[in-house]
C-alpha positions in Angstrom: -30.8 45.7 -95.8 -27.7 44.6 -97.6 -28.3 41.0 -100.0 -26.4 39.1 -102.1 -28.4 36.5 -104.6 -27.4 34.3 -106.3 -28.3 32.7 -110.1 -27.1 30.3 -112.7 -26.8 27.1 -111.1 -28.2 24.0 -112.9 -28.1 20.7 -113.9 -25.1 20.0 -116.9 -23.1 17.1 -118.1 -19.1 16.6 -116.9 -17.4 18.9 -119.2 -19.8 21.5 -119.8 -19.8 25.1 -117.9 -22.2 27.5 -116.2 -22.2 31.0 -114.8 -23.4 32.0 -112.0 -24.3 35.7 -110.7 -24.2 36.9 -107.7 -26.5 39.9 -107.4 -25.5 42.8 -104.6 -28.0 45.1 -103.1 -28.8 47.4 -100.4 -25.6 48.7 -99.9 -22.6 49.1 -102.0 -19.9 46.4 -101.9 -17.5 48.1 -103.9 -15.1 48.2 -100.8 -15.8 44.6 -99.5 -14.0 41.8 -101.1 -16.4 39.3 -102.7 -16.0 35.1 -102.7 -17.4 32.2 -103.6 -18.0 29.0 -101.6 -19.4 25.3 -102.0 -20.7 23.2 -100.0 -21.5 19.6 -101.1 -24.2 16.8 -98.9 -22.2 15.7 -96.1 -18.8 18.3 -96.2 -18.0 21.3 -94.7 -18.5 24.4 -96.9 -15.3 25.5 -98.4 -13.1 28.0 -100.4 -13.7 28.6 -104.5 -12.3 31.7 -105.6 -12.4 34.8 -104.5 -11.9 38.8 -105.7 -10.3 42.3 -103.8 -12.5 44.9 -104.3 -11.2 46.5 -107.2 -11.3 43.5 -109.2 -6.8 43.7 -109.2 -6.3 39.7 -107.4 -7.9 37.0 -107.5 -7.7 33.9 -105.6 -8.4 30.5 -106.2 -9.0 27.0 -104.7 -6.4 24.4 -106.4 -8.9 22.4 -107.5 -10.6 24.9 -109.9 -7.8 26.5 -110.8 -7.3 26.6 -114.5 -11.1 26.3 -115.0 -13.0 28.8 -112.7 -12.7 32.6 -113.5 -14.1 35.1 -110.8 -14.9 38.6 -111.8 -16.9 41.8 -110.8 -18.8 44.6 -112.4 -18.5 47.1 -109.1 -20.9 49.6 -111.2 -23.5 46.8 -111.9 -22.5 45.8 -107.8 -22.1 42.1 -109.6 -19.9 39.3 -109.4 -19.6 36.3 -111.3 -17.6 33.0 -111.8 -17.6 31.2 -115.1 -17.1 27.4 -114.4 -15.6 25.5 -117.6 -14.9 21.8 -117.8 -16.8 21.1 -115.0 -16.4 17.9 -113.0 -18.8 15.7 -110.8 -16.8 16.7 -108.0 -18.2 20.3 -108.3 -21.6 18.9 -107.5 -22.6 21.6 -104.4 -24.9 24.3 -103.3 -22.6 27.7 -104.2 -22.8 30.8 -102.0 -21.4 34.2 -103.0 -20.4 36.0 -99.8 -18.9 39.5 -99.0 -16.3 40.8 -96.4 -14.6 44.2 -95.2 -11.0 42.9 -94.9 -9.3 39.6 -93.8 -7.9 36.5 -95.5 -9.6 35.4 -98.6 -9.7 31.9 -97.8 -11.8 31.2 -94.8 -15.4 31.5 -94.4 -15.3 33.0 -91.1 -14.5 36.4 -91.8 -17.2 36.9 -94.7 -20.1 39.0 -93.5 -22.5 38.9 -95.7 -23.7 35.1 -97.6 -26.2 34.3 -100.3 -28.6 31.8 -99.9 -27.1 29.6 -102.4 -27.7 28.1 -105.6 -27.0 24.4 -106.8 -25.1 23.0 -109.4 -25.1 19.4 -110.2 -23.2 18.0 -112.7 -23.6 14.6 -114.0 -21.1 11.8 -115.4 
């Protein structure tokens, strides 16, 4: 049964960074390009970044541009995203998610979805 997990989140101060993981198993996503969402109390979930499958493009929401980095290990079946000077405004449960083909940007064509993992930062 193909999962993705996800790890890292935490509480941190404005400014500071985390890493999460996101943790691929039961089948290989090496084919499947991988992205991260958010979803904060309240709003709708939306775009972060997100990676083709050979780890050539990535794709990111304007408002972490500059200080998110998404990246993949396809031989580890990992992905991560490195989030540096982090802002109260990032305060959401983040979900790592999969899909076959289709635009980057828009939940609705990932197939597979972590469960999520929060990240709260304080001011």
């Amino acid at each position: 049964q193909a999962q993705l997990v996800e790890s890292g989140g935490g509480l941190v101060q404005a400014g500071g960074s985390l890493r999460l993981s996101c943790a691929a198993s039961g089948r290989t996503f090496n084919g499947y390009a991988m992205g991260w969402f958010r979803q904060a109390p309240g709003k709708e979930r939306e775009f972060v970044a997100a990676i083709n499958w050979s780890g050539g493009s990535t794709y990111y929401a304007d408002s972490v541009k500059g200080r998110f980095t998404i990246s993949r290990d396809n031989a580890k079946n990992m992905v991560y995203l490195q989030m540096n000077s982090l802002k109260p405004e990032d305060t959401a449960v983040y979900y790592c998610a999969a899909q076959p083909r289709g635009s980057y940007y828009y939940p609705q064509v990932y197939t597979y979805w972590g469960q999520g993992t929060q990240v709260t930062v304080s001011s």
